[in-house]
PDB file of N, CA, C, O and CB in Angstrom:
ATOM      1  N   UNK A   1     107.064  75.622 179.901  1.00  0.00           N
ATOM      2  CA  UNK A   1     106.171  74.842 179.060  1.00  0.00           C
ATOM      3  C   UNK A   1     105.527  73.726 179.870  1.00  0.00           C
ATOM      4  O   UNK A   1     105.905  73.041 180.821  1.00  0.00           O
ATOM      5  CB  UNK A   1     106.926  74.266 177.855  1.00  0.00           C
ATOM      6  N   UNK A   2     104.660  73.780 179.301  1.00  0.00           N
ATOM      7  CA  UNK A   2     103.383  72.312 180.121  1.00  0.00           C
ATOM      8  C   UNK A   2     103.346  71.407 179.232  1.00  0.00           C
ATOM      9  O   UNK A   2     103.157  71.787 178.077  1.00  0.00           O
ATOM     10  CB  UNK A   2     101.485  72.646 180.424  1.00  0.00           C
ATOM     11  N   UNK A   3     103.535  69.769 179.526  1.00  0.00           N
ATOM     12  CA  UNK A   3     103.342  68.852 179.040  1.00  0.00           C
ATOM     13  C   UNK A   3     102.058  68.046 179.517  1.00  0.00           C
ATOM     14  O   UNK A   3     101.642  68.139 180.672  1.00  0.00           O
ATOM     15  CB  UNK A   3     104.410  68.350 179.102  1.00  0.00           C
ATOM     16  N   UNK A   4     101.632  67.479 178.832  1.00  0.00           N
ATOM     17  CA  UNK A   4     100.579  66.573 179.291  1.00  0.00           C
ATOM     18  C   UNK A   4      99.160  67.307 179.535  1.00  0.00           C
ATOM     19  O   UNK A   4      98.975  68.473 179.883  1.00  0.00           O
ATOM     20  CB  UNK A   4     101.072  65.892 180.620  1.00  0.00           C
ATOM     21  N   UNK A   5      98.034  66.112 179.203  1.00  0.00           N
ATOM     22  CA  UNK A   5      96.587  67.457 178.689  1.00  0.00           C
ATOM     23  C   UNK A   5      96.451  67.951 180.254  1.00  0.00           C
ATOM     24  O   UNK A   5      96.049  69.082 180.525  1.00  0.00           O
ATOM     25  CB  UNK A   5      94.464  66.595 177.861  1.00  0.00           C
ATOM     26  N   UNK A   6      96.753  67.173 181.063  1.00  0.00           N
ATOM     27  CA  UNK A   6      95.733  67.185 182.908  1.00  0.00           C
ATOM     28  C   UNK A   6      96.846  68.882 183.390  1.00  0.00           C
ATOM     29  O   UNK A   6      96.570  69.812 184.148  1.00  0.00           O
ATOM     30  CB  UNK A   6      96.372  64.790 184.712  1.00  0.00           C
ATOM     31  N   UNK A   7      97.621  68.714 182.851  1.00  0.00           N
ATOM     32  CA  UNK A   7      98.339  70.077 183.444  1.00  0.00           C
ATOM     33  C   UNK A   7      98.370  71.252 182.941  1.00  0.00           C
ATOM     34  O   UNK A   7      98.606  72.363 183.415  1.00  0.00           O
ATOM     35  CB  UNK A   7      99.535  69.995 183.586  1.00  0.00           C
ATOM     36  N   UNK A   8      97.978  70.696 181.442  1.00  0.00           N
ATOM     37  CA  UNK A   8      97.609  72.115 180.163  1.00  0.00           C
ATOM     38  C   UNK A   8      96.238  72.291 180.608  1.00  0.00           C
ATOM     39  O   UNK A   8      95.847  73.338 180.092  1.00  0.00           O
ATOM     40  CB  UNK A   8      97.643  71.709 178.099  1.00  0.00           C
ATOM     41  N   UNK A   9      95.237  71.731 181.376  1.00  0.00           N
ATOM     42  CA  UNK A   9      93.471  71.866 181.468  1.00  0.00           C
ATOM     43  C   UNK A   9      93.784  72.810 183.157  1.00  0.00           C
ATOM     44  O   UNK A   9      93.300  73.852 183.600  1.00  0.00           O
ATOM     45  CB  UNK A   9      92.217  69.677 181.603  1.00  0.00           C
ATOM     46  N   UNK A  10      94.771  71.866 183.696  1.00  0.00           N
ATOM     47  CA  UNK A  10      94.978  72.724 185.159  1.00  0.00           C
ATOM     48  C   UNK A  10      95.686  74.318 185.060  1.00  0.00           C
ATOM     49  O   UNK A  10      95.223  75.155 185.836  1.00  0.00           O
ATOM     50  CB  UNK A  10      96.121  71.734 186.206  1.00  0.00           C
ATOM     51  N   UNK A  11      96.501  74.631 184.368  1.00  0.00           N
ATOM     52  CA  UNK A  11      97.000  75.564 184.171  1.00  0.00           C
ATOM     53  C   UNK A  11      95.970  76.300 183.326  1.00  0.00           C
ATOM     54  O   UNK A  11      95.649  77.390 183.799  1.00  0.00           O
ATOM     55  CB  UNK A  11      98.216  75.332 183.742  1.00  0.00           C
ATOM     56  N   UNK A  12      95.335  75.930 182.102  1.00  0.00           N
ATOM     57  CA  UNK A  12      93.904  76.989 181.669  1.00  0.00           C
ATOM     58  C   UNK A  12      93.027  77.140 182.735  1.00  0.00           C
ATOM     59  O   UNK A  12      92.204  78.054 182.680  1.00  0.00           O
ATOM     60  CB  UNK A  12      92.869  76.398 180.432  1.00  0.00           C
ATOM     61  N   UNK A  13      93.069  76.255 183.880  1.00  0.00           N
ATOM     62  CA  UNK A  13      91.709  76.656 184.986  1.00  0.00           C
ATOM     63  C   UNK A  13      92.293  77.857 185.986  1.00  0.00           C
ATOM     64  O   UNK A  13      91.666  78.672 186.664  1.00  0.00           O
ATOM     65  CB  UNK A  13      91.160  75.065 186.162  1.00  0.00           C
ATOM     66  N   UNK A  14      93.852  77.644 185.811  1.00  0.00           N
ATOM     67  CA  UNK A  14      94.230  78.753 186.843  1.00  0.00           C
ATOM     68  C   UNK A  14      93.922  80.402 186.307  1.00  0.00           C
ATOM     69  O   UNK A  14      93.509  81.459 186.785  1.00  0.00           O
ATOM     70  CB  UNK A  14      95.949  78.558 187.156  1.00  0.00           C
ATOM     71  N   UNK A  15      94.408  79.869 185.018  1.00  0.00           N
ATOM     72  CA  UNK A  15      94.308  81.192 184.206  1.00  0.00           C
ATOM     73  C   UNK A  15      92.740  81.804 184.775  1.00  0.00           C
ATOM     74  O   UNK A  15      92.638  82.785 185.512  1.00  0.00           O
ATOM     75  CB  UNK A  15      94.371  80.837 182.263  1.00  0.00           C
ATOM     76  N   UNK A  16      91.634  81.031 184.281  1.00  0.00           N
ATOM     77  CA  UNK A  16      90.595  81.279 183.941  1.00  0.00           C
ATOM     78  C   UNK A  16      90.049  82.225 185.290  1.00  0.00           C
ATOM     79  O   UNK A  16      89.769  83.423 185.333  1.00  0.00           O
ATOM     80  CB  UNK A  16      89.918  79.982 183.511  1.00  0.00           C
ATOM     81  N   UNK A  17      90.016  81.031 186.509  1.00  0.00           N
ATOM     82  CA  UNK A  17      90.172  81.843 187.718  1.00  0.00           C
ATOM     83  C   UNK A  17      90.706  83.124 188.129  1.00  0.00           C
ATOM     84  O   UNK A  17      90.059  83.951 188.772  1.00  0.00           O
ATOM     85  CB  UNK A  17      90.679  81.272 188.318  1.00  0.00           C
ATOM     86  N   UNK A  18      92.533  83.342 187.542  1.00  0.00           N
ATOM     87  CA  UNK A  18      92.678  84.324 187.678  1.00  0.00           C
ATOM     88  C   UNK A  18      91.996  85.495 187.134  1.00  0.00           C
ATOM     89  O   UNK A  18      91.534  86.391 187.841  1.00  0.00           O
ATOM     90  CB  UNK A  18      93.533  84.257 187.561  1.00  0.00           C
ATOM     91  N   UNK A  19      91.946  85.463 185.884  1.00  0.00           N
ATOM     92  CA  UNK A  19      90.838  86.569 185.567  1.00  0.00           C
ATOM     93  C   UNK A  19      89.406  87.165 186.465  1.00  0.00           C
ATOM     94  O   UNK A  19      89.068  88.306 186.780  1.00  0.00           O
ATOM     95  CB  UNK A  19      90.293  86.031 184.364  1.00  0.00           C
ATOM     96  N   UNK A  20      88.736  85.726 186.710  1.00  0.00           N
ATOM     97  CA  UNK A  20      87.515  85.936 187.244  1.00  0.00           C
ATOM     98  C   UNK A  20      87.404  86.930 188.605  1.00  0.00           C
ATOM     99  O   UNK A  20      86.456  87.624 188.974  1.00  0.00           O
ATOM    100  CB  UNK A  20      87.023  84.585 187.503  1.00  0.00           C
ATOM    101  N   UNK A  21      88.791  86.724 189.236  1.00  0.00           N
ATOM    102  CA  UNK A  21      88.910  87.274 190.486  1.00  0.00           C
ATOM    103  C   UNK A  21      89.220  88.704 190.249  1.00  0.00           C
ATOM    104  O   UNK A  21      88.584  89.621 190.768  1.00  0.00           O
ATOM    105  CB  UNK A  21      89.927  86.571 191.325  1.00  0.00           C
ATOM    106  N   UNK A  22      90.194  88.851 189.467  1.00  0.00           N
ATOM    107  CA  UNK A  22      90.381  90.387 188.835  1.00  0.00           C
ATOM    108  C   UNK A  22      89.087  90.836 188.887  1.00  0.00           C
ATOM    109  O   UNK A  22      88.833  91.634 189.789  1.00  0.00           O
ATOM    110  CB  UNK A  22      90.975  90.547 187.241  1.00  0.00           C
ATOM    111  N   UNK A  23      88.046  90.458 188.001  1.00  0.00           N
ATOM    112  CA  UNK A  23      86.831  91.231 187.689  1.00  0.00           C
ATOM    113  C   UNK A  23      85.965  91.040 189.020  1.00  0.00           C
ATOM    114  O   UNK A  23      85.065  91.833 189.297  1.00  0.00           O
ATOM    115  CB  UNK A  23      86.044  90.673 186.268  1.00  0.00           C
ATOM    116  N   UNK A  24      86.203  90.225 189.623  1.00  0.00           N
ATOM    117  CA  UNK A  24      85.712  89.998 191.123  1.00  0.00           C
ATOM    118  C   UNK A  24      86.291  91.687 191.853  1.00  0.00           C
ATOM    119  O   UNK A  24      85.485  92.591 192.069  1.00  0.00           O
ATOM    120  CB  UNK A  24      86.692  88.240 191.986  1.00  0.00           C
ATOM    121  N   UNK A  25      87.805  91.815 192.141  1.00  0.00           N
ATOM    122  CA  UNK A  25      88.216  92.466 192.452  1.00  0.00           C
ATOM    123  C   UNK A  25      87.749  94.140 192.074  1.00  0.00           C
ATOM    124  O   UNK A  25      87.445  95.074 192.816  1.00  0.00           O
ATOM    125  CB  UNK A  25      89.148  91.924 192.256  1.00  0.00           C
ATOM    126  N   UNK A  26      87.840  94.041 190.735  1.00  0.00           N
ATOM    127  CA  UNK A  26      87.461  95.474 189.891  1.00  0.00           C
ATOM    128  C   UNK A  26      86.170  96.060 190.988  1.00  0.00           C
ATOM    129  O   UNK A  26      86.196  96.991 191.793  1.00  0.00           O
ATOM    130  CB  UNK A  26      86.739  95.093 187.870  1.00  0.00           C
ATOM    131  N   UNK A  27      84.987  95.016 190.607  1.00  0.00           N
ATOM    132  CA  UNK A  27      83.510  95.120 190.946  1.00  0.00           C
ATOM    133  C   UNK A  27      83.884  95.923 192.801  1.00  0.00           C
ATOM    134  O   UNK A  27      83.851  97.065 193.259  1.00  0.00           O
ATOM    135  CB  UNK A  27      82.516  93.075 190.849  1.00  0.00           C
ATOM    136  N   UNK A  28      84.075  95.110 193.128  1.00  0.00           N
ATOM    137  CA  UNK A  28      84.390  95.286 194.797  1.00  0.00           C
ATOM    138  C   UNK A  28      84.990  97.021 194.691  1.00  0.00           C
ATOM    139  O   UNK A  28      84.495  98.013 195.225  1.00  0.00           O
ATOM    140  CB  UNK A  28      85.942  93.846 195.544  1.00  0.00           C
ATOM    141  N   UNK A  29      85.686  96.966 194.189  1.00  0.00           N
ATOM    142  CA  UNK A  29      86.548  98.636 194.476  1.00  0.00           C
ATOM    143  C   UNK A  29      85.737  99.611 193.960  1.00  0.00           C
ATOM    144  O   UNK A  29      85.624 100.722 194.477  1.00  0.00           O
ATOM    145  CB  UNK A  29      88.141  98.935 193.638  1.00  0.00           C
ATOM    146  N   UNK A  30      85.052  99.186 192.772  1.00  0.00           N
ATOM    147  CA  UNK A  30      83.514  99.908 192.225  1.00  0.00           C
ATOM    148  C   UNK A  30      82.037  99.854 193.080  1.00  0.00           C
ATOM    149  O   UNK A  30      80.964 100.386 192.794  1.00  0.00           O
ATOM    150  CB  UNK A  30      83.097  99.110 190.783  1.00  0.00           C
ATOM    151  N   UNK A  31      82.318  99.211 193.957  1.00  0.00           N
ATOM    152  CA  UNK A  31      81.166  99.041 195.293  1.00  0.00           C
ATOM    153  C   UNK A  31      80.099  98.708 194.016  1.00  0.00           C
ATOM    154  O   UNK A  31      79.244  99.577 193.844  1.00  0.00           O
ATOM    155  CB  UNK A  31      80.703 100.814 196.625  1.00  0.00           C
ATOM    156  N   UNK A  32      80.055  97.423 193.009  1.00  0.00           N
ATOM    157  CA  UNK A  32      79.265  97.184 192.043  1.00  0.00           C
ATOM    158  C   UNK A  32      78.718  95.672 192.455  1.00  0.00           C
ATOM    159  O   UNK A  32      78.438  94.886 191.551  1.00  0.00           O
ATOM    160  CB  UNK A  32      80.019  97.369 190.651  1.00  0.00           C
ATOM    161  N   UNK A  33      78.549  95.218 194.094  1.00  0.00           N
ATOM    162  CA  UNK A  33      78.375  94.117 194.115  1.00  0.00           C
ATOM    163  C   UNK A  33      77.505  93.406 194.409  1.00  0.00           C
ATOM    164  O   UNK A  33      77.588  92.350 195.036  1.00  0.00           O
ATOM    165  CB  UNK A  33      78.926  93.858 194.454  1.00  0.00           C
ATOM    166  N   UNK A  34      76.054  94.207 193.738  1.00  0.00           N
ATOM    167  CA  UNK A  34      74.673  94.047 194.361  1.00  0.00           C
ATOM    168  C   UNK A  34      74.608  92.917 193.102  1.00  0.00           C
ATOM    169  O   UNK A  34      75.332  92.603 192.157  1.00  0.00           O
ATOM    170  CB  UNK A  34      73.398  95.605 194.492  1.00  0.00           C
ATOM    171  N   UNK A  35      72.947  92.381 193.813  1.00  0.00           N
ATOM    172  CA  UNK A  35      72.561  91.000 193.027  1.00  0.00           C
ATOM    173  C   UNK A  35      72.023  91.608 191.752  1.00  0.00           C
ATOM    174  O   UNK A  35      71.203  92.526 191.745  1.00  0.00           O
ATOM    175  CB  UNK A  35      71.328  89.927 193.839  1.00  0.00           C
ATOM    176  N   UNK A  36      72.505  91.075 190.737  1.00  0.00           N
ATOM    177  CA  UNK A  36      71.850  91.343 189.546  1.00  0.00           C
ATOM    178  C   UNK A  36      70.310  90.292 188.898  1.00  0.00           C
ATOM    179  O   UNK A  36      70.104  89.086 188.764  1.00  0.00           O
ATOM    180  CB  UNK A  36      73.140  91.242 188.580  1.00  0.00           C
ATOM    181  N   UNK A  37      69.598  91.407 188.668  1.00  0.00           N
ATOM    182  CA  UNK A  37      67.940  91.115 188.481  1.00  0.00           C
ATOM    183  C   UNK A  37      67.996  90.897 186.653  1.00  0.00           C
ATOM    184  O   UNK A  37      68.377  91.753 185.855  1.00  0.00           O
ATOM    185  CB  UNK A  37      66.682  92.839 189.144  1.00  0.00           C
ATOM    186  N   UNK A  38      67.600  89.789 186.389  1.00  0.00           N
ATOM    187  CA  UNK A  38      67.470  89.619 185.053  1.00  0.00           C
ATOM    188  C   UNK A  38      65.968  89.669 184.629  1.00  0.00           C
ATOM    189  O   UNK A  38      65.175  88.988 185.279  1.00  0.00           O
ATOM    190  CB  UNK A  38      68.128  88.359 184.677  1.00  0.00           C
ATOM    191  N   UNK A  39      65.573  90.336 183.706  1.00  0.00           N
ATOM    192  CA  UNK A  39      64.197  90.183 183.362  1.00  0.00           C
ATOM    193  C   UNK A  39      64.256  89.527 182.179  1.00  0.00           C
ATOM    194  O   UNK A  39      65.017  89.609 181.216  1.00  0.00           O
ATOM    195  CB  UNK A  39      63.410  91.409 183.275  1.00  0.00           C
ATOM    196  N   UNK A  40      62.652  88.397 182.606  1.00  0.00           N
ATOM    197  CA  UNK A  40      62.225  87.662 182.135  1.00  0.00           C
ATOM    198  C   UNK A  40      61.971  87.749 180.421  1.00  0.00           C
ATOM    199  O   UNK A  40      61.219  88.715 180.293  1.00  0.00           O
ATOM    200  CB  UNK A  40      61.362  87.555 182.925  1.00  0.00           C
ATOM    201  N   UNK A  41      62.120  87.452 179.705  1.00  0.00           N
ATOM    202  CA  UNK A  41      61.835  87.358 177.808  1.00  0.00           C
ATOM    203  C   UNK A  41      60.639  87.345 177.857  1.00  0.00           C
ATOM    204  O   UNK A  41      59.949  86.654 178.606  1.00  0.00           O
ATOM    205  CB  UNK A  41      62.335  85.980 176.767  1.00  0.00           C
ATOM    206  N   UNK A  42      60.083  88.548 176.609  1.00  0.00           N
ATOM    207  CA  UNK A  42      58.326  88.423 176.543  1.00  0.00           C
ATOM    208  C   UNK A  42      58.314  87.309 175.655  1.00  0.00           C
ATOM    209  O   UNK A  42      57.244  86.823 175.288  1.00  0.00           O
ATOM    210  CB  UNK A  42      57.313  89.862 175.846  1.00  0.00           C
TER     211      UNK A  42
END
């Protein structure tokens, strides 16, 4: 258990990160890691 907000906000940032890298990871093994082109709203 986590006490205190600065370690409950640090521990949700680890989380958050961890995920991001997973899907970081996924992309990479899917050779999916070209720049994505957004088109503009008419």
């Amino acid at each position: 258990r986590r006490r205190g907000m600065k370690k409950i906000v640090a521990d949700m940032m680890m989380v958050a990160m961890a995920i991001n890298l997973n899907k970081l990871h996924s992309k990479i093994q899917n050779n999916q890691t070209g720049i994505i082109e957004y088109k503009k709203a008419a």
